[in-house]
KEPA-992093 format. One record per residue (C-alpha): residue number from 1; chain; x, y, z. Coordinates in Angstrom, 2 decimals, always signed. Example, Ala and Ser with C-alpha at 12.3 -4.5 7.8 and 13.67 -1.06 7.14 Angstrom:
<pts>
PT  fido  doro       c1       c2       c3
PT     1     A   +12.30    -4.50    +7.80
PT     2     A   +13.67    -1.06    +7.14
</pts>
This chain:
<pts>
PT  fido  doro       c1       c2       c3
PT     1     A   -27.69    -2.00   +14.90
PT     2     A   -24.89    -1.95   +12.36
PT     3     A   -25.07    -5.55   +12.01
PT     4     A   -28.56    -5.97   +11.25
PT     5     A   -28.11    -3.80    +8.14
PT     6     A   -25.03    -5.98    +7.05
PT     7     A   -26.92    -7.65    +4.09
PT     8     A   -28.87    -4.69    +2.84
PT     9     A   -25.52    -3.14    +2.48
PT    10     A   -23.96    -6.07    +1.33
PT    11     A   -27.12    -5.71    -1.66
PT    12     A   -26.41    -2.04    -2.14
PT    13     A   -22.83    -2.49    -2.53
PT    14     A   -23.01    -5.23    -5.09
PT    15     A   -22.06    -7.67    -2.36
PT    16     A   -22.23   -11.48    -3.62
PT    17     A   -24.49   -13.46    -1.06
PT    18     A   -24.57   -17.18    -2.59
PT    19     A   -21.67   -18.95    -2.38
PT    20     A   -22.91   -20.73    -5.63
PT    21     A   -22.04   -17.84    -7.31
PT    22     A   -18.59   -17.82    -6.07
PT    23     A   -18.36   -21.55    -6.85
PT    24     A   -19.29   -20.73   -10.41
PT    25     A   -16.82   -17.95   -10.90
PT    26     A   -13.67   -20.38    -9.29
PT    27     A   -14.41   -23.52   -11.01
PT    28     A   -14.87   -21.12   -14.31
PT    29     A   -11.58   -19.53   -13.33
PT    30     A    -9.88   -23.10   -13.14
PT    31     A   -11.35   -25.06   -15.94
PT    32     A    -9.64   -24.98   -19.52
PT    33     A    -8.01   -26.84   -21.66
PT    34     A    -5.91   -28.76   -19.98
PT    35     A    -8.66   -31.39   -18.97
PT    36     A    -8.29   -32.31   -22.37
PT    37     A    -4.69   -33.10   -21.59
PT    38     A    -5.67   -35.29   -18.28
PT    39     A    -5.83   -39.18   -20.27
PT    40     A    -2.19   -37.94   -21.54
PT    41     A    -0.92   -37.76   -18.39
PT    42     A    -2.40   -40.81   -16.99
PT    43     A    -1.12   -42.89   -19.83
PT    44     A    +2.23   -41.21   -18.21
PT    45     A    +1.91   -42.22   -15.00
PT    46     A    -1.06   -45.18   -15.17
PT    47     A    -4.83   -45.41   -13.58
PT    48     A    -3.53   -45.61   -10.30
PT    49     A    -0.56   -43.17   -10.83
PT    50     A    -2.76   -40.49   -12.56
PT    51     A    -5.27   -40.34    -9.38
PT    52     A    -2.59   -40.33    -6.80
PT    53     A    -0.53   -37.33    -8.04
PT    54     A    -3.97   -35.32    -8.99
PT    55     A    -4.95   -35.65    -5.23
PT    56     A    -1.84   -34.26    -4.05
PT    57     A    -1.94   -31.63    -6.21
PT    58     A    -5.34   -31.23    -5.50
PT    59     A    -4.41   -31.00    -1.77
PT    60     A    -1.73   -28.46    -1.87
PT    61     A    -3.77   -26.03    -3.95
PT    62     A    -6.47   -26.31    -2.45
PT    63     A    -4.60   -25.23    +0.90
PT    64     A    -2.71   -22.58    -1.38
PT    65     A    -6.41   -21.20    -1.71
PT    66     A    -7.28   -21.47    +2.20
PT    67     A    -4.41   -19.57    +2.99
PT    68     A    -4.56   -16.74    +0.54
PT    69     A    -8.28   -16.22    +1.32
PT    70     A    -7.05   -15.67    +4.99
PT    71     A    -4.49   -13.19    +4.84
PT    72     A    -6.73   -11.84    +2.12
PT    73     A    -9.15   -11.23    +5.13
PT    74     A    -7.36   -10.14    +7.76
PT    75     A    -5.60    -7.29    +5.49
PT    76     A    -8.50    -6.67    +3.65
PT    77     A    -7.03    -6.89    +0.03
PT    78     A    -9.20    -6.75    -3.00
PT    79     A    -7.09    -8.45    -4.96
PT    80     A    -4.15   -10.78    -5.14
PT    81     A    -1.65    -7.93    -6.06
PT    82     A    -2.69    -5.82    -2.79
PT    83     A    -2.32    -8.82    -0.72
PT    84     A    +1.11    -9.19    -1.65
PT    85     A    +1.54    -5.19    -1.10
PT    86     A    +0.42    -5.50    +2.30
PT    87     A    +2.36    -8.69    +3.15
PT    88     A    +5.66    -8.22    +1.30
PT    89     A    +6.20    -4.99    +0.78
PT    90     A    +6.34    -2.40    -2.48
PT    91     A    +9.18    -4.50    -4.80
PT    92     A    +7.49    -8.02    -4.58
PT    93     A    +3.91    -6.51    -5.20
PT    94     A    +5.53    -4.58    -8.81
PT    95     A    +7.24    -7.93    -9.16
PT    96     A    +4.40    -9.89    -8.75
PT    97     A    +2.18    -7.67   -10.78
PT    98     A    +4.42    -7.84   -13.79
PT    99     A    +4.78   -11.52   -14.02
PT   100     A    +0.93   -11.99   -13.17
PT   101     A    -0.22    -9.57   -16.04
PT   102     A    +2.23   -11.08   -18.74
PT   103     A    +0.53   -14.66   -17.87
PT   104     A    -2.28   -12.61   -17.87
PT   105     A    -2.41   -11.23   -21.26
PT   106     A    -0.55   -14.48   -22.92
PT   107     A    -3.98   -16.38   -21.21
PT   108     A    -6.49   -13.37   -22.82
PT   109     A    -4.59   -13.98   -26.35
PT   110     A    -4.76   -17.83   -26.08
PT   111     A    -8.24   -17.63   -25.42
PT   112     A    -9.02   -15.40   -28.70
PT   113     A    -7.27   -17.70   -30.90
PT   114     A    -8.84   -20.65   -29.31
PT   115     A   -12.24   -19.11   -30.03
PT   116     A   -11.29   -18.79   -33.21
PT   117     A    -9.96   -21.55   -34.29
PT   118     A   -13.14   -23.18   -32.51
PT   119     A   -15.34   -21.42   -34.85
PT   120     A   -13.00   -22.55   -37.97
PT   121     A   -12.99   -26.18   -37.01
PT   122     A   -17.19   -26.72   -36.23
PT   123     A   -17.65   -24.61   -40.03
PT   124     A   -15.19   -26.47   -41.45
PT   125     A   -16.20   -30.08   -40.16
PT   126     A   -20.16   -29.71   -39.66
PT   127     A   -21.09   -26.24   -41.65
PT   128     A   -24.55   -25.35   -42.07
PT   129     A   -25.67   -29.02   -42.75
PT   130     A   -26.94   -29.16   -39.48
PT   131     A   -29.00   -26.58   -39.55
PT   132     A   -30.18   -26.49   -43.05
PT   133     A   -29.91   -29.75   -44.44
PT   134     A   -28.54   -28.65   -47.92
PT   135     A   -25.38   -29.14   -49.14
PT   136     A   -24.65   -25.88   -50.84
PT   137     A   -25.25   -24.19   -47.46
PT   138     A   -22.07   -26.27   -46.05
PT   139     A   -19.50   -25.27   -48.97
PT   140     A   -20.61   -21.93   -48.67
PT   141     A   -20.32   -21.58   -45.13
PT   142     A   -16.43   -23.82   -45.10
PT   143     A   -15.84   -20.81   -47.86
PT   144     A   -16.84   -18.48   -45.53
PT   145     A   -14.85   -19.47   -42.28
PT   146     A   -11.75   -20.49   -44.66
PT   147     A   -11.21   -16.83   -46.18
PT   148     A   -12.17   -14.83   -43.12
PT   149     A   -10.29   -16.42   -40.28
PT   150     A   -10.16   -13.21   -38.70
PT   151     A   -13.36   -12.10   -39.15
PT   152     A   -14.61   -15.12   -36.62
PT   153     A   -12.20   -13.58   -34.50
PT   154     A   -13.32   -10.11   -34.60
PT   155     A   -17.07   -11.10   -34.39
PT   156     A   -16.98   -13.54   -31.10
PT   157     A   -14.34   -10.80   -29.41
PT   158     A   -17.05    -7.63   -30.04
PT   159     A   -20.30    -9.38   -29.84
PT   160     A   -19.38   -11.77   -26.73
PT   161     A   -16.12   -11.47   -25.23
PT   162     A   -15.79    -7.49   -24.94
PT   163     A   -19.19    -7.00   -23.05
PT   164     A   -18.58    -9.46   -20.95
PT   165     A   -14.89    -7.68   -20.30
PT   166     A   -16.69    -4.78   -19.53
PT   167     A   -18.67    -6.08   -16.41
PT   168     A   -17.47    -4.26   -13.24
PT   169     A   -17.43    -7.27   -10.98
PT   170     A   -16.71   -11.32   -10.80
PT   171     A   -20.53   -11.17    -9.59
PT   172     A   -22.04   -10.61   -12.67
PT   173     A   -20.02   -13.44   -14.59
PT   174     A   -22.17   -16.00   -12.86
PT   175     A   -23.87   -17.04   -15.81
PT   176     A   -21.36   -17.21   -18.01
PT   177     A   -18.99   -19.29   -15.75
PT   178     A   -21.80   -21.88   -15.51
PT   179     A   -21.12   -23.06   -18.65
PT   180     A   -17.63   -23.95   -18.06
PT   181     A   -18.92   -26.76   -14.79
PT   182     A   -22.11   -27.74   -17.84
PT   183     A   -19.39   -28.46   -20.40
PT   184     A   -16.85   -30.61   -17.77
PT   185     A   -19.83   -32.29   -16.93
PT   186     A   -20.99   -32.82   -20.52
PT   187     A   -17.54   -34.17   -21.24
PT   188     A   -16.99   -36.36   -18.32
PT   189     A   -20.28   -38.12   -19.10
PT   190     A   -19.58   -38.42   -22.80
PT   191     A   -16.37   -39.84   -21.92
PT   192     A   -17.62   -42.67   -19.19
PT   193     A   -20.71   -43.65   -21.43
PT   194     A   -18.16   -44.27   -24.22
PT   195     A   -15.62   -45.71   -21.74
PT   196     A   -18.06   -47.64   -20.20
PT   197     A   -19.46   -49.20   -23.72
PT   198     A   -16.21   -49.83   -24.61
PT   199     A   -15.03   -51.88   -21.68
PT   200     A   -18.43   -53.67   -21.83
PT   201     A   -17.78   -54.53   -25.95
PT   202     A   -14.11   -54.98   -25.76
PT   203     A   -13.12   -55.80   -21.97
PT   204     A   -10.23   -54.31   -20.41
PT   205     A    -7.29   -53.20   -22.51
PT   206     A    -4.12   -55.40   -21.59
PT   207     A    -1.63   -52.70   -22.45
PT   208     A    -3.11   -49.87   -19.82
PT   209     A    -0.34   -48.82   -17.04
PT   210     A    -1.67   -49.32   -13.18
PT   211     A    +1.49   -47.40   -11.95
PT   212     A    +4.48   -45.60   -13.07
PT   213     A    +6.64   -42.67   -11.53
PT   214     A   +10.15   -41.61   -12.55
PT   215     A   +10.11   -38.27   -15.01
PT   216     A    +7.02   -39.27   -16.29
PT   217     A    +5.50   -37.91   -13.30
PT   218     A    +6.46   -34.47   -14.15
PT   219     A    +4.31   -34.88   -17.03
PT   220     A    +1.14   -35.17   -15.34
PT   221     A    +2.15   -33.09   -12.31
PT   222     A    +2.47   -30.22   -15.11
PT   223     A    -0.59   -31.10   -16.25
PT   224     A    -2.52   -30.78   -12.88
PT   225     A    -0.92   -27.83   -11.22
PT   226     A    -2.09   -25.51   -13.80
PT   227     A    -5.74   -26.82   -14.42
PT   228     A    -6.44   -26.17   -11.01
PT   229     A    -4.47   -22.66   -11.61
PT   230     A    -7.37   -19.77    -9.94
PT   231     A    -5.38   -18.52    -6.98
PT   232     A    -4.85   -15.00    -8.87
PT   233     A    -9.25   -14.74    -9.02
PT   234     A    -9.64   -16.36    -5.63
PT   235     A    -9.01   -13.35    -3.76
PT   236     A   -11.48   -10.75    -5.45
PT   237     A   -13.99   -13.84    -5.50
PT   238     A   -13.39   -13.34    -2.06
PT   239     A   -13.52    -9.64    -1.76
PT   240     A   -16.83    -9.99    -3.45
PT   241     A   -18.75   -12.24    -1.09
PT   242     A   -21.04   -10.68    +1.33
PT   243     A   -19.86   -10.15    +5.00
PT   244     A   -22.57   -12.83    +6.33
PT   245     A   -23.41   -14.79    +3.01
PT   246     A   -26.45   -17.20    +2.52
PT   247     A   -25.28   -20.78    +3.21
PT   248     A   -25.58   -23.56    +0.39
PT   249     A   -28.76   -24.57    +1.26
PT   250     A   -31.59   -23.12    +3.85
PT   251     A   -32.68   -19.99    +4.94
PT   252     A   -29.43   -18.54    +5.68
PT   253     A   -30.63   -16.99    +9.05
PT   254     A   -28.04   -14.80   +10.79
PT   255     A   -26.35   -16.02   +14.35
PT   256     A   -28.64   -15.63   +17.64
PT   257     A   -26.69   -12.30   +18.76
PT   258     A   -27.63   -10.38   +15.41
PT   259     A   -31.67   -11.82   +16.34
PT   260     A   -31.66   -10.73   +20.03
PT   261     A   -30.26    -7.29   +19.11
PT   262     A   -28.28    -7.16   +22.38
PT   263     A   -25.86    -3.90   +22.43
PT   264     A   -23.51    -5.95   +24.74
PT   265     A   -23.01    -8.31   +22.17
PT   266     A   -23.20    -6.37   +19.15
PT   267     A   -19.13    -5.68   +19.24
PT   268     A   -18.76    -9.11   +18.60
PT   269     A   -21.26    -9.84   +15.87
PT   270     A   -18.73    -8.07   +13.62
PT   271     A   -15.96   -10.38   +14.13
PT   272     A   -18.31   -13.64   +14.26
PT   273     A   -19.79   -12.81   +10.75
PT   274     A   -16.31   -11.75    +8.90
PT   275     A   -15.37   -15.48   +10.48
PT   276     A   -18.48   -17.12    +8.87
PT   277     A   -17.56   -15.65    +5.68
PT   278     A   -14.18   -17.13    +5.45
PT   279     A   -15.94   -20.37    +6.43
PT   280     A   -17.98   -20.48    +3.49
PT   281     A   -15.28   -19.44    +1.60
PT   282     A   -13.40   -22.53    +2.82
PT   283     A   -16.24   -24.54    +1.75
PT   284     A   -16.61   -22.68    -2.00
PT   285     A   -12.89   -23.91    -2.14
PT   286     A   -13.47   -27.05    -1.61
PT   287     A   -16.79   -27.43    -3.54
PT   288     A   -15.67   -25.78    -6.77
PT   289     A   -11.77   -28.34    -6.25
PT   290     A   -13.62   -31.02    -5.82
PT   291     A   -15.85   -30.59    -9.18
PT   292     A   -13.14   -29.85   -10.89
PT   293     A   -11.23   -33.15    -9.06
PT   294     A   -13.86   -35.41    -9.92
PT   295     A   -14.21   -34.17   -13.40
PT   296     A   -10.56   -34.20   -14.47
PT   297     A    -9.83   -38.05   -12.91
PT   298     A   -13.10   -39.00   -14.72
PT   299     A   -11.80   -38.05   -17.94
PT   300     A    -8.52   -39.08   -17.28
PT   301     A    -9.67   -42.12   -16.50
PT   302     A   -11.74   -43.46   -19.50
PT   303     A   -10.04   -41.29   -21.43
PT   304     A    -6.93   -43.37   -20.28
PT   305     A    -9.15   -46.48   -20.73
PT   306     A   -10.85   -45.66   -24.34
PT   307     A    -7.17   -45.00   -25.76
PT   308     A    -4.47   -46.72   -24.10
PT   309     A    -2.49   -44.45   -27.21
PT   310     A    -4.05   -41.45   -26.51
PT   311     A    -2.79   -38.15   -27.83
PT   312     A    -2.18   -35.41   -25.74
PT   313     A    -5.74   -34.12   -26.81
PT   314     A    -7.97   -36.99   -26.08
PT   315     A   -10.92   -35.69   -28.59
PT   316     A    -8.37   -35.90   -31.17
PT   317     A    -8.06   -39.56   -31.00
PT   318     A   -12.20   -39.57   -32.29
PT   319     A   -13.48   -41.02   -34.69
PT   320     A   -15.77   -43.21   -36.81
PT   321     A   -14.46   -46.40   -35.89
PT   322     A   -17.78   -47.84   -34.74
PT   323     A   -21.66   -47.71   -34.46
PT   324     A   -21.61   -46.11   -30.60
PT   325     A   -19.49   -43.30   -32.31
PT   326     A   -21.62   -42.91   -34.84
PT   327     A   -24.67   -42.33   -32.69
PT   328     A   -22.39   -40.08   -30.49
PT   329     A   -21.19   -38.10   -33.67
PT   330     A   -23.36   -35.28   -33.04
PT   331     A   -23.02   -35.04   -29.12
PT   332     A   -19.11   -35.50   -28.95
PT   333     A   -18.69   -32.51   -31.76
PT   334     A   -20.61   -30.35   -29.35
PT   335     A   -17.85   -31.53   -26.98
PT   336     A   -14.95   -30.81   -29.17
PT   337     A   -16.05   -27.66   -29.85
PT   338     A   -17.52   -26.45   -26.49
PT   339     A   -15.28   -27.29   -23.62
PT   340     A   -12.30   -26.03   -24.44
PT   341     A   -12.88   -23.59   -27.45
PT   342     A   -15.76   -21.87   -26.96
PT   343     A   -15.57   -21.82   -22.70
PT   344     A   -12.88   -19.40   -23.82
PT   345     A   -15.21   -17.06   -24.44
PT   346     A   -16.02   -16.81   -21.26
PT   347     A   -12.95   -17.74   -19.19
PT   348     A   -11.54   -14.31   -21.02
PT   349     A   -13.30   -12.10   -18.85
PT   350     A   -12.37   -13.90   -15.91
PT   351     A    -8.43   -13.13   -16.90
PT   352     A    -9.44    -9.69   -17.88
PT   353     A   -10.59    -9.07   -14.54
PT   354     A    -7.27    -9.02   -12.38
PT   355     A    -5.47    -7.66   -15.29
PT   356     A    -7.37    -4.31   -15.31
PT   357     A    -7.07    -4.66   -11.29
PT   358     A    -3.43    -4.24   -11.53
PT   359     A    -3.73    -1.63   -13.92
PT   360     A    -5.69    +0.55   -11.87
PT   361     A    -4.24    -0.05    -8.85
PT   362     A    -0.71    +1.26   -10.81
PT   363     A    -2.50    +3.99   -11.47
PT   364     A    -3.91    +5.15    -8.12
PT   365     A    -0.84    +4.31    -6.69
PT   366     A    +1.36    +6.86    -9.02
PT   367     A    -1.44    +9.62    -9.28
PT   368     A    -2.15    +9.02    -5.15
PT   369     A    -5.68    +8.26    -5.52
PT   370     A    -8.08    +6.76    -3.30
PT   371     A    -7.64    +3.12    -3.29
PT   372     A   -11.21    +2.37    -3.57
PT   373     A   -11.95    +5.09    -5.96
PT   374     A   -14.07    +3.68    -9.10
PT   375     A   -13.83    +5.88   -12.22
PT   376     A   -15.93    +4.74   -15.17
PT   377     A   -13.78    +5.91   -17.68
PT   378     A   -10.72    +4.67   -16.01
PT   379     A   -12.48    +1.34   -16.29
PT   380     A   -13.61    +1.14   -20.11
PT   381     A    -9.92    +3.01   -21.40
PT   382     A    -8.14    +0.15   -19.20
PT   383     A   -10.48    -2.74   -20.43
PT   384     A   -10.05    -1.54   -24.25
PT   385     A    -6.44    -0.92   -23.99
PT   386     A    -6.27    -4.74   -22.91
PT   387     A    -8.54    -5.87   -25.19
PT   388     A    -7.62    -3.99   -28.42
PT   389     A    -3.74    -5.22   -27.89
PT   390     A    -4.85    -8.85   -26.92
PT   391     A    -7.05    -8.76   -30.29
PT   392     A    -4.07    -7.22   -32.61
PT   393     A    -1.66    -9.96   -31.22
PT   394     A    -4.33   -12.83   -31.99
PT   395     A    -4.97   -11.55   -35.37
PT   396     A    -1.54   -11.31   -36.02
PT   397     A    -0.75   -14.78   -34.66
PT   398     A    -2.00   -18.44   -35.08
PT   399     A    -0.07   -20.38   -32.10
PT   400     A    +1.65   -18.62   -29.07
PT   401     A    +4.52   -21.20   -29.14
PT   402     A    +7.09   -21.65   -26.20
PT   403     A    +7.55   -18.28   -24.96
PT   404     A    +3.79   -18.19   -23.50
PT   405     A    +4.49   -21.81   -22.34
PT   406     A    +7.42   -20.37   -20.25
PT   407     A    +5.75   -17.32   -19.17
PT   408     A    +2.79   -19.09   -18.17
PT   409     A    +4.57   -21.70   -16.14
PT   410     A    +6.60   -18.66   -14.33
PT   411     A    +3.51   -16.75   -13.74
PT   412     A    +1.54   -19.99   -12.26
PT   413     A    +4.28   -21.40   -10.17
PT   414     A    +4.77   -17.81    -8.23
PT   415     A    +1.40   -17.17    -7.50
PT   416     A    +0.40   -20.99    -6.84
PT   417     A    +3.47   -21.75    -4.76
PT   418     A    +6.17   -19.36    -4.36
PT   419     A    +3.96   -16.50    -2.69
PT   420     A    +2.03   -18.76    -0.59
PT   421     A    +5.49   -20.32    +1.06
PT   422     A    +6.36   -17.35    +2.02
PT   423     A    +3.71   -16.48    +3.62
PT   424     A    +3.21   -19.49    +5.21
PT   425     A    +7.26   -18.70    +6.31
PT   426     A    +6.42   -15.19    +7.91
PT   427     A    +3.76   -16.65    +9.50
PT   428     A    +0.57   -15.41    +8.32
PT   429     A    -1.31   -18.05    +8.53
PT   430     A    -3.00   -18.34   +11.69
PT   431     A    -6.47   -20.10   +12.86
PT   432     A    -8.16   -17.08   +14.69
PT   433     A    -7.74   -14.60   +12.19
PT   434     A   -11.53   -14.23   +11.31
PT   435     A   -12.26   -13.97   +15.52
PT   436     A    -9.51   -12.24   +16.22
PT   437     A    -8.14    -9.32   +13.86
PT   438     A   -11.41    -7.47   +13.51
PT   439     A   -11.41    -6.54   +17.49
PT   440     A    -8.29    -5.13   +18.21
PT   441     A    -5.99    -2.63   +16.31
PT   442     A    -3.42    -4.11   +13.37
PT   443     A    -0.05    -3.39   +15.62
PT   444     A    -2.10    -5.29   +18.71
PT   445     A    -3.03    -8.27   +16.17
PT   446     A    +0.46    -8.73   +14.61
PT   447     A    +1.83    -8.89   +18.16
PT   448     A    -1.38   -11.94   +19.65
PT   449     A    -0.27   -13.96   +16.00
PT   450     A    +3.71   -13.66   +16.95
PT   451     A    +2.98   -14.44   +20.35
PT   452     A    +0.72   -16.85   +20.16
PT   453     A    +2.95   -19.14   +17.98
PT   454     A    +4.83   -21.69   +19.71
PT   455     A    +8.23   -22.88   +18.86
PT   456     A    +6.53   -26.39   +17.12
PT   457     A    +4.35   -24.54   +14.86
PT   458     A    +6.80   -21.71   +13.90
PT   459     A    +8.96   -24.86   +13.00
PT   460     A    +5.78   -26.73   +10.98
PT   461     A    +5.29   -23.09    +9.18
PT   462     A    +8.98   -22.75    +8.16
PT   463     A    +9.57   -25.95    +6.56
PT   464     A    +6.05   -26.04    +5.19
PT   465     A    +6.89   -23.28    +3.68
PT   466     A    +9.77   -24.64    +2.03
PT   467     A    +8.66   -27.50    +0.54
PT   468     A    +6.01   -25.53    -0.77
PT   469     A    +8.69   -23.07    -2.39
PT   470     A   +10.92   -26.22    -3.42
PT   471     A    +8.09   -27.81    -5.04
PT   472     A    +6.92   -25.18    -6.94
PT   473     A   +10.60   -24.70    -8.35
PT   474     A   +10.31   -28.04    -8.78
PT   475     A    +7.62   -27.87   -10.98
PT   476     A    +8.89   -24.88   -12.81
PT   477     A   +12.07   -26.69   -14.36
PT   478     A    +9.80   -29.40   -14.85
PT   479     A    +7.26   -27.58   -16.78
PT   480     A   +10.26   -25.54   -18.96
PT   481     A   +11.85   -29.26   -19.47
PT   482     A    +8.92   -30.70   -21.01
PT   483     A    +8.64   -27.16   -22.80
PT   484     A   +11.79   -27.29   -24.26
PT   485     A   +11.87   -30.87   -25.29
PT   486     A    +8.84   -31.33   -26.71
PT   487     A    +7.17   -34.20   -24.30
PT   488     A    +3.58   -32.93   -24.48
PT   489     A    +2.92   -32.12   -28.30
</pts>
């Protein structure tokens, strides 16, 4: 009978049961500002080169994600800092935690200046013209935004940013984090309509590369690897979905043993739903990549295609320069604004999130706590502490320079690559885990996934593993080269 009751208590516990929800929250958790850097990199690498190294980017993540949802499962970790506790041991998890929460809290300040300086350039450039029609109304308003730079700052972070930073769970983001897929999508069809126009006026630009590799390919590769960057939120996106959620589309009725009630079967409806969940988790993986794929070659693409030149901001290159523009003017300063600026008002909470997770697990862990104790207070003092510090920093500063550059790259290459090679090394990775370790006792389980592990695949897992380790090294002097010399501006 305890199955049967699995979505009411799924609903009482806060459970999430659509997997749209959990595609919202990932592809919000992914998308930022580096889509604006995608027609960069293709000009890099050309129209061909630019598609082929976002695939297999888009490939290895997205089997980063697959195999940090399973061991997520089959130790039951809430977040990505307790999978690594249960996996690696006590010095990689405080290792772990202190590189993820400095990328962490450089992302939270990057996001507040963003907004800000979002808010400075749409008062600056359209002011209250738009709204009033009166020119006085636009001086005063530039006036405004010009002598109270931080004020913007402080107003978006109390009146937006910190209630949504309060929210207890990745659930209750879903609205939010649907205007981060509207946005791509508003972009991307800006960008082929205008792409499209242009080809039809001008015809194909003879200077545009088809394909080009060598070092510039560490441009792009850069560029890629961290857009798709969400492997720190997919594992409490995980943790939050239901035990037997709804699929995309139908009725989402349960399997035939949880209808028939049968006590004989009952033992194993336990093990067949935990393995439906990690299928649909596969498939929110994929679904929310695969926006995100098709978005960012889009507007690589005709971003590529409008500006053989372009910048490594494509909405900088914008302009006047003919009627199509013009028409556009209005739509495509939504665009500059919204995408990248203003979805940081709500990608903030999303970083928040895991921050305050490692926080409190610190805590419970020093004061020997319950690790699933909630404490209200615990919550709001950790959420303000992060938030008042991340807000002093961004009033402080205008641009986070190299050293966030650095950190962030660190931060993204050990929790994109380096942690999943390893466990892909020790083996963790196995098929039946969402059968399997829910029927028999953890020492019992370890002992079928050794066993069951021939020679080949031991050998597959090994040096899978260390490509995956190599590569993300790879990309980690890559990233601090292009840092350090100044390739992307």
């Amino acid at each position: 009978m305890e199955a049967i009751t699995g979505l009411a208590q799924s609903k009482r516990n806060g459970k999430n049961e659509s997997p749209w929800v959990s595609v919202f929250n990932l592809c919000n958790a992914a998308i930022g500002a580096g889509v604006l850097s995608f027609p960069y990199g293709f000009r890099q690498t050309g129209v061909v080169g630019g598609l082929f190294f976002t695939g297999i980017i888009w490939v290895i993540e997205v089997f980063a994600l697959c195999l940090l949802v399973r061991v997520a499962e089959k130790y039951n970790s809430q977040s990505y800092q307790q999978l690594v506790l249960s996996v690696l041991g006590s010095k990689m998890a405080i290792i772990t935690s202190v590189t993820m929460i400095t990328f962490l809290i450089g992302s939270m300040i990057s996001y507040l200046i963003i907004t800000a300086n979002g808010a400075f350039r749409l008062g600056a450039q359209y002011g209250c013209s738009y709204f009033f029609g009166h020119a006085h109304f636009t001086v005063w308003w530039r006036y405004l935004i010009s002598a109270h730079h931080r004020v913007v700052i402080l107003f978006f972070a109390f009146v937006v940013i910190l209630p949504l930073a309060m929210k207890t769970t990745l659930k209750a983001l879903k609205y939010s984090s649907v205007i981060s897929i509207v946005m791509l999508t508003y972009l991307t069809i800006a960008l082929v309509i205008i792409g499209i126009s242009s080809l039809i006026s001008k015809g194909f630009p003879s200077d545009i590369l088809v394909w080009r590799a060598g070092q510039h390919a560490f441009i792009i590769i850069d560029i890629v690897v961290f857009a798709f960057q969400c492997h720190i939120q997919v594992v409490p996106i995980f943790a939050e979905l239901a035990e037997m959620p709804k699929p995309f589309f139908g009725n989402g009725k349960g399997p035939l043993e949880e209808r028939l009630l049968d006590d004989e079967v009952l033992s194993q409806v336990t093990s067949r739903q935990r393995s439906e969940r990690v299928k649909r988790m596969d498939a929110v993986i994929f679904v929310s990549m695969s926006i995100c794929l098709i978005g960012y070659c889009m507007v690589g693409e005709f971003g590529y295609l409008i500006f053989p030149d372009v910048d490594s901001d494509v909405l900088k290159n914008f302009g006047n320069a003919n009627v199509f523009m013009n028409f556009a003017r209005i739509g495509m300063a939504v665009v500059r604004n919204l995408p990248y600026r203003w979805v940081a008002m709500v990608c903030y909470p999303l970083q928040s999130h895991p921050a305050r997770s490692i926080v409190d697990d610190a805590y419970k862990a020093i004061s020997k706590a319950p690790v699933h104790a909630f404490s209200w207070t615990r919550h709001i003092v950790i959420t303000l502490i992060f938030f008042v510090s991340t807000l002093a920093v961004a009033l402080i500063i205008s641009d986070l320079g190299t050293v966030f550059s650095i950190v962030g790259s660190t931060g993204g290459v050990m929790v994109v690559f380096i942690i999943p090679g390893v466990l892909l090394i020790r083996g963790i990775y196995s098929p039946p885990v969402g059968y399997v370790q829910q029927t028999i006792d953890e020492e019992e389980a370890v002992k079928l996934s050794t066993s069951t592990r021939t020679g080949s695949q031991k050998c597959v897992q090994i040096v899978g593993g260390t490509l995956i380790i190599a590569f993300g090294l790879l990309i980690f002097s890559a990233t601090s080269y292009v840092t350090a010399t100044g390739m992307i501006s």
